[in-house]
C-alpha positions as CSV (number, residue, x, y, z in Angstrom):
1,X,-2.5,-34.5,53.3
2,X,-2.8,-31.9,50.7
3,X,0.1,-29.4,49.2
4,X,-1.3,-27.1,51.4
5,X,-1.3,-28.7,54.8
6,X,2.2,-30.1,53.3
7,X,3.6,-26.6,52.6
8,X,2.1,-24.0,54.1
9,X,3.7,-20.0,53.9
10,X,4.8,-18.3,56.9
11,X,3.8,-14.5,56.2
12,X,5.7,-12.1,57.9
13,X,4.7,-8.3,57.5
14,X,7.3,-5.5,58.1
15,X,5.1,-2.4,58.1
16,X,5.6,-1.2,61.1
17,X,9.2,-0.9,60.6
18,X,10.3,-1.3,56.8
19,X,7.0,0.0,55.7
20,X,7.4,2.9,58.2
21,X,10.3,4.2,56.6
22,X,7.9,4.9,53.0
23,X,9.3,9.0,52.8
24,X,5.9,10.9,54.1
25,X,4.6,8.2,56.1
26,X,4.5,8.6,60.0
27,X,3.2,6.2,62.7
28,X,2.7,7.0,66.5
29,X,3.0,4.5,69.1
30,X,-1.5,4.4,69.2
31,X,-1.2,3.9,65.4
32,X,1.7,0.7,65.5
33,X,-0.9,-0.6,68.5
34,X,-3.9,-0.7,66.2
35,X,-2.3,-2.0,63.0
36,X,-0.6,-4.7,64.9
37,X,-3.8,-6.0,66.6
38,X,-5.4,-5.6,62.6
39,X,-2.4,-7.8,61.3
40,X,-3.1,-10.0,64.7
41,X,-7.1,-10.7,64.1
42,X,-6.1,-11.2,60.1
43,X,-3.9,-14.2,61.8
44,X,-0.3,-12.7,60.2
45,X,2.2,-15.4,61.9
46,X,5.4,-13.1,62.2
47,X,4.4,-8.9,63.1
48,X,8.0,-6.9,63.1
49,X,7.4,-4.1,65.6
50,X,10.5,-2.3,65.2
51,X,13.8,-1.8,66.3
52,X,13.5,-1.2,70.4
53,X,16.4,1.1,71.3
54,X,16.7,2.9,68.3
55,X,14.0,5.2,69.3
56,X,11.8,5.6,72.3
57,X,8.6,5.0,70.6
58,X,9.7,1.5,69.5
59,X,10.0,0.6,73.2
60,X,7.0,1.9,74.8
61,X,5.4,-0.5,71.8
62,X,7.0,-3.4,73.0
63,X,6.6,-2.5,76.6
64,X,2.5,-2.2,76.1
65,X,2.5,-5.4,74.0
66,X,3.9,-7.0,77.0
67,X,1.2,-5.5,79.2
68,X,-1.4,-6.6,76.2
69,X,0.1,-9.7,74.2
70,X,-1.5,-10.0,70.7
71,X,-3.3,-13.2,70.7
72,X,-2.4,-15.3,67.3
73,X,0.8,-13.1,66.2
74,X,4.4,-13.7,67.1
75,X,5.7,-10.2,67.5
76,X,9.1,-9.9,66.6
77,X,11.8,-7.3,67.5
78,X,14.7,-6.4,64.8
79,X,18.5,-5.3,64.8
80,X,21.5,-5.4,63.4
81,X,24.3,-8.1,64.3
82,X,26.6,-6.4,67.0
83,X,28.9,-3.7,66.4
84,X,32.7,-4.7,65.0
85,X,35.4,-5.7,67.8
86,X,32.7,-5.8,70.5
87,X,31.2,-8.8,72.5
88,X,27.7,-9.6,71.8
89,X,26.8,-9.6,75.8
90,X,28.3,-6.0,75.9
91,X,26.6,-4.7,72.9
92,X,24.1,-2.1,74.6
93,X,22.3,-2.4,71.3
94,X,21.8,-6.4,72.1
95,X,20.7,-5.3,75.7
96,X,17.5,-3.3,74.6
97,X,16.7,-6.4,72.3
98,X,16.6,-8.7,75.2
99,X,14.5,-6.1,77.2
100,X,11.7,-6.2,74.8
101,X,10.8,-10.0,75.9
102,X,10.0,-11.1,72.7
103,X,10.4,-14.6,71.9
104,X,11.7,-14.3,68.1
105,X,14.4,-11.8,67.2
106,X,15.3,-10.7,63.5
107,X,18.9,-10.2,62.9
108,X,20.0,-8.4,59.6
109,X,23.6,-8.9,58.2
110,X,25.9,-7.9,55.7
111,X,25.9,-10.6,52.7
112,X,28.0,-8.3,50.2
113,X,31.6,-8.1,50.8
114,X,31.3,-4.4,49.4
115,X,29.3,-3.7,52.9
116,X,31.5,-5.0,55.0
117,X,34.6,-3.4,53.9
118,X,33.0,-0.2,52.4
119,X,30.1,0.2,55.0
120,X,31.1,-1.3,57.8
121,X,34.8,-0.6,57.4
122,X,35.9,-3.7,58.9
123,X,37.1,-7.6,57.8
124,X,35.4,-9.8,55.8
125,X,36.5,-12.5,59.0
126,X,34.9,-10.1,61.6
127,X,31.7,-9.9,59.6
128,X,31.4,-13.6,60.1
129,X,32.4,-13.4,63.8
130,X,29.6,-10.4,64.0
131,X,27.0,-13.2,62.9
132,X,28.0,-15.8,65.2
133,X,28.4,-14.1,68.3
134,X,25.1,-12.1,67.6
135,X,23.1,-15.2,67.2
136,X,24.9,-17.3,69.5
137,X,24.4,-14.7,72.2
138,X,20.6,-14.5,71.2
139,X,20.2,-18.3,71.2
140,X,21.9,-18.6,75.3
141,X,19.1,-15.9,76.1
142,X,16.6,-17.9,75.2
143,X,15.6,-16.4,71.9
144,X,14.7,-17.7,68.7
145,X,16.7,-16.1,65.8
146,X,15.4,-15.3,62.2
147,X,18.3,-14.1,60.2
148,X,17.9,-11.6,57.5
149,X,20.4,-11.6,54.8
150,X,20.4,-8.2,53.9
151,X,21.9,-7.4,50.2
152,X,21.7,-11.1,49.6
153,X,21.0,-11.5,46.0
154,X,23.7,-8.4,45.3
155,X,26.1,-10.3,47.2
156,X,25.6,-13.3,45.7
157,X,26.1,-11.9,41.9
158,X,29.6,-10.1,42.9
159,X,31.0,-13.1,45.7
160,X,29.1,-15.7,46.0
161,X,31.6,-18.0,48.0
162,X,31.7,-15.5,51.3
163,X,28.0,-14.5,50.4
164,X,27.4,-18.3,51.0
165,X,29.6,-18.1,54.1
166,X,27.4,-15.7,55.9
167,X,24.5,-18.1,55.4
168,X,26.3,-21.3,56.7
169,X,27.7,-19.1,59.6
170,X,24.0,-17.7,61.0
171,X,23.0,-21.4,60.2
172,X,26.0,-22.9,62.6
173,X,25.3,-20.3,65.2
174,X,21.3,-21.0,65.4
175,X,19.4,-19.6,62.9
176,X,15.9,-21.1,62.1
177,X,15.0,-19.0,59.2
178,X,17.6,-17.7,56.9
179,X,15.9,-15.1,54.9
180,X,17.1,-13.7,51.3
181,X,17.1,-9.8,50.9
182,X,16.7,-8.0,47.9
183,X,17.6,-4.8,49.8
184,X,18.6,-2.6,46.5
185,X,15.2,-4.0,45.1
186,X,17.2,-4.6,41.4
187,X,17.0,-8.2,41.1
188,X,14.7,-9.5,38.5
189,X,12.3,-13.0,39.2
190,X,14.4,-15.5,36.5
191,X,17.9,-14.3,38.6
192,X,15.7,-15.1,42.0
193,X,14.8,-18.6,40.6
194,X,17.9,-19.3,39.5
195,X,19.7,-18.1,42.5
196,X,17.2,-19.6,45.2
197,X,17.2,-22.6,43.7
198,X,21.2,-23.1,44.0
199,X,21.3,-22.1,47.4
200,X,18.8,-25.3,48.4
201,X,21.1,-27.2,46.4
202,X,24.2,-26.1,47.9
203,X,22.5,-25.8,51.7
204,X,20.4,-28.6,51.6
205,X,17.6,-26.7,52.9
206,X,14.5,-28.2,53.8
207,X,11.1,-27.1,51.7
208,X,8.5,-28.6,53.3
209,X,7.7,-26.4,56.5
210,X,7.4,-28.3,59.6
211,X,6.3,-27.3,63.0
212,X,8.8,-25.2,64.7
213,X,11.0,-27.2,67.1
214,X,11.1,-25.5,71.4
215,X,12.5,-22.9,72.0
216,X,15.9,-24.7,73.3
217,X,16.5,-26.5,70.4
218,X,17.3,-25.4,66.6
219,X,15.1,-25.9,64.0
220,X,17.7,-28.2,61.9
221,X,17.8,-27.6,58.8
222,X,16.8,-23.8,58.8
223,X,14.3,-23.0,56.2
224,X,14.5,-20.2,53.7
225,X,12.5,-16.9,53.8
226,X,12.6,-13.7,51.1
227,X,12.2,-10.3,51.2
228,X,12.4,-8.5,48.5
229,X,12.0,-4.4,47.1
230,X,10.1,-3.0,44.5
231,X,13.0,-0.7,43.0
232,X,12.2,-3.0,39.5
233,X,8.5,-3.0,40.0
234,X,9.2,-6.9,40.1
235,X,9.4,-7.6,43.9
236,X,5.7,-9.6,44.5
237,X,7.2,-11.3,41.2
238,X,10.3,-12.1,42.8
239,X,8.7,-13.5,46.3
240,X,6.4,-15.5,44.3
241,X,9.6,-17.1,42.5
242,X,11.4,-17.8,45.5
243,X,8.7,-19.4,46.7
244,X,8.4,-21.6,43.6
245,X,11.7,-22.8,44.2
246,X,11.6,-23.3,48.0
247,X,11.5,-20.4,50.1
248,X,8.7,-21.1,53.1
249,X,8.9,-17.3,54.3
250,X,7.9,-14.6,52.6
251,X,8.4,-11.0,54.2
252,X,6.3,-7.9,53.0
253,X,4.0,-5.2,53.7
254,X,0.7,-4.4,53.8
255,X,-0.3,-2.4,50.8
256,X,3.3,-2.3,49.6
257,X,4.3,0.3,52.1
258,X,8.6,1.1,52.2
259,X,11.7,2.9,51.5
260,X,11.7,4.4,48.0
261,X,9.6,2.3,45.8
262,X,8.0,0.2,49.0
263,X,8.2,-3.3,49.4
264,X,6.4,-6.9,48.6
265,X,3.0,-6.1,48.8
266,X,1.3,-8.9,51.1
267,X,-2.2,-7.5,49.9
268,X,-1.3,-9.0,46.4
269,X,1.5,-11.7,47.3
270,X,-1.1,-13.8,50.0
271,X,-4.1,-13.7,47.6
272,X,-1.7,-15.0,45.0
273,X,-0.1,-17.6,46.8
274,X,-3.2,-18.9,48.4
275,X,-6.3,-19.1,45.5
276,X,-3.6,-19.1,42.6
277,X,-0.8,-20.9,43.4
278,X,-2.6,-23.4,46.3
279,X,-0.4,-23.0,49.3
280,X,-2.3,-21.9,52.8
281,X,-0.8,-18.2,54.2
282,X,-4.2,-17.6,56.1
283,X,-7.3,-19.2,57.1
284,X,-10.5,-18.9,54.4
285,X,-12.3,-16.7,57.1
286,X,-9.2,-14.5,57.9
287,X,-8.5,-14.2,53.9
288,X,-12.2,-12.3,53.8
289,X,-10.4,-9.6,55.8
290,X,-7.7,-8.8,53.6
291,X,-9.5,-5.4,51.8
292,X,-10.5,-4.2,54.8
293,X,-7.4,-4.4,56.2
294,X,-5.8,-2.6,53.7
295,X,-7.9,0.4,53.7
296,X,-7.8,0.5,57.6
297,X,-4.3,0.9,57.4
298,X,-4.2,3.3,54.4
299,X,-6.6,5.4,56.7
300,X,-4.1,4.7,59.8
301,X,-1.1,5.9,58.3
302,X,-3.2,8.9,56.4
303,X,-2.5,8.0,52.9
304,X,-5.3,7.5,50.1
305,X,-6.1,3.8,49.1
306,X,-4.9,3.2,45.9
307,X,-8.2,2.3,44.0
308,X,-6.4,0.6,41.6
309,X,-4.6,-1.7,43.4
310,X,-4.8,-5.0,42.6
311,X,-6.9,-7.6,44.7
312,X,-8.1,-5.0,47.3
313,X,-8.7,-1.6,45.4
314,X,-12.3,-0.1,44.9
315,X,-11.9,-0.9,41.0
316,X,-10.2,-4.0,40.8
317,X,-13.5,-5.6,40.3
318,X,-14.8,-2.2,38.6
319,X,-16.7,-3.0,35.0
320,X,-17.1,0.0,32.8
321,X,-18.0,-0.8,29.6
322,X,-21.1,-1.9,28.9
323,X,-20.0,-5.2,27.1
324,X,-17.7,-6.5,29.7
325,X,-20.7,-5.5,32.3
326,X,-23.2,-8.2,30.2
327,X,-21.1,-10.7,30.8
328,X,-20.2,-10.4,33.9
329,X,-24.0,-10.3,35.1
330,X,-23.8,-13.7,32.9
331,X,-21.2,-15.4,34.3
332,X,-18.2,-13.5,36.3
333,X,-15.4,-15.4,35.5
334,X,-15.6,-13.7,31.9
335,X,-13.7,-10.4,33.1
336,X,-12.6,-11.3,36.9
337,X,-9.6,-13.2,37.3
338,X,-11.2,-14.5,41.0
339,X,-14.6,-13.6,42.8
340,X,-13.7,-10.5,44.8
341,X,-15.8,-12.2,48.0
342,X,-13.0,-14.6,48.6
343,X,-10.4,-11.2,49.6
344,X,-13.3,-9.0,51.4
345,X,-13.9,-6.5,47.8
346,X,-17.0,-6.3,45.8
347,X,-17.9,-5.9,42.7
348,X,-18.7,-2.8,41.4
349,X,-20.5,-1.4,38.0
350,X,-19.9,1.9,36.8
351,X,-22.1,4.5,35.0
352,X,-20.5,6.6,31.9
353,X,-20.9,7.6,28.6
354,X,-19.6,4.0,27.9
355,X,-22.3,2.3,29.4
356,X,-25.2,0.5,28.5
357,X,-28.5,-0.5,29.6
358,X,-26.9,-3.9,31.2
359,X,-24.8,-1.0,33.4
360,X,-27.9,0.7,34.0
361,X,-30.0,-1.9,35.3
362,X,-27.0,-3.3,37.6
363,X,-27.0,-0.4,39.0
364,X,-30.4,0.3,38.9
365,X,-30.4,-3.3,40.8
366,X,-27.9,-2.8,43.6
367,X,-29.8,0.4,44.6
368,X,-33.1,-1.6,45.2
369,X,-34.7,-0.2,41.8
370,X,-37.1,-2.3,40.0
371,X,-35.6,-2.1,36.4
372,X,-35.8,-4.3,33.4
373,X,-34.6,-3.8,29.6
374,X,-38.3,-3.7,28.6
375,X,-39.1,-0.6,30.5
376,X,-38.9,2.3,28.6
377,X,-37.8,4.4,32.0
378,X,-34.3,2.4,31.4
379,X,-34.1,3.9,28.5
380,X,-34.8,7.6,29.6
381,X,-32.0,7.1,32.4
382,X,-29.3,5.6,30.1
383,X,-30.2,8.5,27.5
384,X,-29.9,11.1,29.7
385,X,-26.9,9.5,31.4
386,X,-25.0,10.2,28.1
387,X,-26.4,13.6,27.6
388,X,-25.2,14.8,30.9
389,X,-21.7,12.7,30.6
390,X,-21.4,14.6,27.1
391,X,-22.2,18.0,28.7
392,X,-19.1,17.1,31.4
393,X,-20.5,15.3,34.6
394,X,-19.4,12.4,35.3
395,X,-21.4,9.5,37.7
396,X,-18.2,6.6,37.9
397,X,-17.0,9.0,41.0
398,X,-20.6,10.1,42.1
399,X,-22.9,7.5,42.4
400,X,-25.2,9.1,44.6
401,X,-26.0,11.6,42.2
402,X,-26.8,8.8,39.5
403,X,-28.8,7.4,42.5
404,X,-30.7,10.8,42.5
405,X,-30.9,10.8,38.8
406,X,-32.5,7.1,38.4
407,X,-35.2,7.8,41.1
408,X,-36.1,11.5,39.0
409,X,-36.9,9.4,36.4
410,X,-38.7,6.7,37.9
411,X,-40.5,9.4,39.5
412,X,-40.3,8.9,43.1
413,X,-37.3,11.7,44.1
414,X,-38.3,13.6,47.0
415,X,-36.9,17.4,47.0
416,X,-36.3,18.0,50.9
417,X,-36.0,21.9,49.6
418,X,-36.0,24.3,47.0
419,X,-33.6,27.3,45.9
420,X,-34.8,30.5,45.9
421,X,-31.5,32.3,45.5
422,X,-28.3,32.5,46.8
423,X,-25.4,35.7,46.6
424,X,-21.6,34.9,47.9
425,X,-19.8,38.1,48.7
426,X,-15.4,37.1,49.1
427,X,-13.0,39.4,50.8
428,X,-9.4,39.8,50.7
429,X,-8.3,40.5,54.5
430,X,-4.7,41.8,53.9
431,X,-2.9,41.9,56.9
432,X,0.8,41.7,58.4
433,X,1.1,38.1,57.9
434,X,-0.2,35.6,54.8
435,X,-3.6,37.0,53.2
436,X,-6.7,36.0,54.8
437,X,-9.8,35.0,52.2
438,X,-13.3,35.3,54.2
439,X,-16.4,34.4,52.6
440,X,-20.1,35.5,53.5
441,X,-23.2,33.4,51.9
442,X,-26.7,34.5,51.8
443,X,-29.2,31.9,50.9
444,X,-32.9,31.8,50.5
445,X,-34.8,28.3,50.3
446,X,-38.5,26.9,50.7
447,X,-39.1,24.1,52.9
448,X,-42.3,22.8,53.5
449,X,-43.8,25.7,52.0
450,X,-41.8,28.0,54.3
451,X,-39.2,30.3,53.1
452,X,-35.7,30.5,54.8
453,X,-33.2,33.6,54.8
454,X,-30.1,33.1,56.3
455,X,-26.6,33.7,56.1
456,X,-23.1,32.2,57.1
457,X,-19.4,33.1,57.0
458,X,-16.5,30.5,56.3
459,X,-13.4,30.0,54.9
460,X,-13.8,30.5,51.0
461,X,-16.9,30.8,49.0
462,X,-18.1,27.2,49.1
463,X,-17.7,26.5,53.0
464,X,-19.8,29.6,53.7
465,X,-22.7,28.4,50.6
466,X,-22.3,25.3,53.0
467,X,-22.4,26.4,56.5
468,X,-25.6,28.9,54.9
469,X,-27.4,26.1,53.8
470,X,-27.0,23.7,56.8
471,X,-27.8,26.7,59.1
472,X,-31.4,27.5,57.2
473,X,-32.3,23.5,56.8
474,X,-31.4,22.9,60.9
475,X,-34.4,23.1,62.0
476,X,-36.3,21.2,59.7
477,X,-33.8,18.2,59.7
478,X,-31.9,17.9,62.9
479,X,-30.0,15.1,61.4
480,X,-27.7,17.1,59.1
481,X,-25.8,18.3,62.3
482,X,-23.7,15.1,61.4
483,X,-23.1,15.6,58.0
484,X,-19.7,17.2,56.6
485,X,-17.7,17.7,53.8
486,X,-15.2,14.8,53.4
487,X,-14.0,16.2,50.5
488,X,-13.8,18.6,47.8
489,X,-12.4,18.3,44.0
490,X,-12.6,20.6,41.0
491,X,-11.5,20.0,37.5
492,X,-11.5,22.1,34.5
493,X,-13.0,20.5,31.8
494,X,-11.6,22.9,28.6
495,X,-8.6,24.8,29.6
496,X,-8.5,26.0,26.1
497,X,-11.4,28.0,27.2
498,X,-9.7,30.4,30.0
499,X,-12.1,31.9,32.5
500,X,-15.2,30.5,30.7
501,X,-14.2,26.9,30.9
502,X,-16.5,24.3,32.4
503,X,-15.9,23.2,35.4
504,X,-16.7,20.0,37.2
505,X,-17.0,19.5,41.0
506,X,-17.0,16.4,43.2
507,X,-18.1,16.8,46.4
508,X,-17.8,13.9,49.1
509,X,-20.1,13.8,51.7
510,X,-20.0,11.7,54.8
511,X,-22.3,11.4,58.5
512,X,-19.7,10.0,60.2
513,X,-20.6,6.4,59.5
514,X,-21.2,6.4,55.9
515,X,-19.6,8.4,52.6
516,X,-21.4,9.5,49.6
517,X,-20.0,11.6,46.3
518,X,-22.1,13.6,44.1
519,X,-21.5,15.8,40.9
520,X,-22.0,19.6,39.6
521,X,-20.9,20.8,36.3
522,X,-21.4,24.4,35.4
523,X,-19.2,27.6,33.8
524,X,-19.8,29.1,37.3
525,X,-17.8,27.3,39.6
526,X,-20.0,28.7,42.6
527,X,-23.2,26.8,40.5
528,X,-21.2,23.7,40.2
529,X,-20.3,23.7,43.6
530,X,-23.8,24.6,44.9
531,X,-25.0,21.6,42.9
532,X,-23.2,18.9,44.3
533,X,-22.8,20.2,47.5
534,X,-26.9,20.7,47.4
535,X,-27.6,16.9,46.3
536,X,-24.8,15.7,48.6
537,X,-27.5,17.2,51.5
538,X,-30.1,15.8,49.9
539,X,-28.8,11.9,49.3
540,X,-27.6,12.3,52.9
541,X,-31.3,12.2,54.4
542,X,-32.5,10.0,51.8
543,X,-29.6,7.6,53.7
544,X,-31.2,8.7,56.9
545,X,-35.0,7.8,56.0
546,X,-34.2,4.7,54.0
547,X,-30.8,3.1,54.7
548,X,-31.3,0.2,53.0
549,X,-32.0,1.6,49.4
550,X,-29.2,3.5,49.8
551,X,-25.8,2.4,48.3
552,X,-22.6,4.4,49.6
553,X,-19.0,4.7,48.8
């Protein structure tokens, strides 16, 4: 058998409820449903739901995956140990547990004496009798208990005789998995190897993970998990240590998601322990869906993907400069640490004033272009790349633009219209309540040798120079009903040069199936804005006529 098949990694993502408590992030019971099944088809063994009884929505989640059981995942309910100098079987809190019919149940308990006395306001002795009858309880209902040691490595530092107590106690009462918590998120990874490694010692834990015993008998001895905070920046560090020395569960998030500075991130911590370090957390097929997983969810929960996020950002494999791009059309492994297929990314070239003509016939390549060095048109498009980069546009971001620009100079760029003027005319509404800006556009524009006057209101300058052009080009190309703004960002290039300062525009274009960015620069932030939004039209029925030649973001 292999190390892998010998010790494999039970992952176990929290982001439905750690990651849920990240300060601006907000799930509804629909979005908890669809990143559970995500987590389920990526084949994630352990899926914390939530704590059922603390709030309504937790339950009906429970209640529906009852109704509609994820088919790989365990999903697992979490709560505190029972209340001080009250019986397990009478703790309400305990009740809605057991109502949730799960088959696993995460317990958290105090590991640092100053919780207990200072938190909890109780006895060291009941804290330990708050464990037992908790699990114990648990165990007679039929349920399988992972216990989380919550403050562990804190608790450890400051009394590690009764920090080791509470482990041997949730071991007695039943506990398969006794897992290590970095709650404060200050531990650092030579204090987690150090400290993990004395508690196999001392608990003769068991390394090698076997397969888990019924569900009426205790998995003897319990293995060790970790969980760990980023509070140091250090906490995929720390799980990757604990793992070195042991631990067979490692608790995260997906894309790092939590309370104050997040948690493990489980988008770098699988790829890591899988292709570096050669221990099995998913199958090769599920691995593929790892960056597509994390962007979902960074969709779900309505934050932006980090695009420089290890593993699974849009530039982790990104090449810029124009030396590092040679090579890598040579041989990848000179500037990529893994090929980004085995995790679901790509690789991606970028165009700037750093680039050279290897950058411009990669990209020149992966939009279907016929390119080579000896072709003097590759030369015209990586000189007037750097012209346009010095004169403040920039194509990294806008691709479709540079798209546009490389088939201009290979002569085959079809203009679907042509500007014959345009006047935008602002007013300030000011009326009882918050200022109102309307905007009126008038546009005039050939197409097929026809010209086109129309105008459109909207709210500011450039939705109405939008909604104007859309409503004139309508009836020529019915498709651009689907298209819409995505998005919409200006920067000013020289501040030093007040009202007359350049200003560059991106504009991000989507139909609803696809997304596209392209560029305008201009000291007229109406021209700049005209421009992209203009060639963001235009690349959007080049993607309708020829989909295949068309590479989007």
């Amino acid at each position: 058998m292999t190390s892998q098949e010998l010790n494999p990694i039970c992952i176990y993502d929290t982001t439905l409820r750690d990651g849920s408590q990240r300060e601006g992030l907000s799930l509804s019971l629909e979005d908890k449903l669809r990143i559970a099944r995500q987590l389920d088809q990526m084949g994630v063994p352990f899926i914390e739901g939530g704590w059922p009884g603390a709030n309504p929505k937790d339950v009906q989640f429970f209640w529906q995956l009852q109704e509609e059981p994820l088919k790989q995942a365990e999903v697992v309910t979490f709560c505190s140990t029972r209340r001080p100098q009250r019986a397990a079987a009478d703790d309400p809190m305990l009740q809605a547990i057991l109502a949730a019919g799960t088959r696993w149940v995460t317990i958290f308990g105090k590991s640092w004496d100053l919780h207990v006395t200072a938190g909890l306001n109780t006895s060291l002795e009941e804290n330990l009798a708050m464990i037992r009858d908790t699990i114990e309880y648990l165990r007679s209902q039929g349920r399988r208990v992972i216990y989380d040691a919550e403050h562990w490595f804190d608790g450890y530092k400051h009394n590690p005789e009764y920090a080791l107590k509470t482990l041997n106690t949730a071991r007695e009462a039943g506990a398969e998995w006794l897992v290590l918590c970095d709650t404060n998120g200050g531990t650092l990874p030579h204090e987690v190897s150090q400290t993990v490694r004395k508690i196999v010692e001392k608990l003769k834990i068991e390394t090698s993970l076997q397969q888990p015993q019924p569900l009426n008998q205790v998995q003897e001895p319990p293995m060790l998990g970790i969980h760990t905070h980023n509070d140091s920046d250090t906490a995929v560090a720390n799980a990757l240590a604990g793992v070195l020395e042991g631990v067979r569960m490692v608790q995260g998030t997906i894309n790092g998601y939590g309370e104050r500075c997040g948690n493990a991130n489980l988008c770098s911590l699988i790829p890591n322990l899988q292709l570096k370090l050669g221990y099995r957390c998913l199958q090769s097929e599920q691995l593929l869906k790892l960056t597509q997983v994390s962007r979902l969810i960074s969709e779900v929960v309505n934050l932006a993907p980090n695009d420089h996020a290890p593993f699974v950002g849009r530039s982790a494999f990104a090449h810029k400069g124009g030396i590092h791009v040679s090579a890598v059309e040579r041989n990848p492994l000179t500037y990529e640490h893994i090929p980004p297929e085995q995790i679901g990314n790509e690789r991606r070239i970028l165009i700037s004033d750093q680039s050279g003509l290897s950058n411009v016939l990669a990209k020149a390549h992966s939009f279907g272009h016929k390119l080579s060095k000896q072709d003097p048109t590759c030369h015209k498009i990586l000189k007037r790349l750097k012209e346009l980069e010095n004169e403040g546009y920039q194509f990294e971001a806008a691709e479709a633009s540079f798209d546009l620009l490389m088939r201009e100079a290979l002569g085959y760029r079809r203009q679907p219209f042509e500007l014959k003027g345009f006047q935008v005319h602002c007013d300030m509404l000011q009326g009882t309540g918050t200022p109102y800006s309307n905007s009126l556009a008038t546009i005039k524009v050939a197409i097929q040798g026809e010209d086109i006057l129309e105008v459109a209101e909207g709210n500011g300058p450039v939705s109405a120079l939008d909604a104007a052009l859309r409503k004139a080009l309508a009836k020529f190309y019915p498709e651009i009903a689907a298209f819409y703004l995505a998005d919409y960002k200006v920067r000013i290039l020289d501040g030093g040069a007040g009202t007359s300062a350049k200003t560059r525009v991106l504009v991000e274009s989507s139909n609803g199936e696809q997304r596209w960015m392209t560029v305008g620069v201009s000291t007229n932030i109406l021209e700049a804005s005209y421009q992209a939004v203009v060639e963001g039209i235009e690349y959007g029925l080049l993607c309708q006529s020829s989909p295949q030649t068309v590479i989007t973001s």
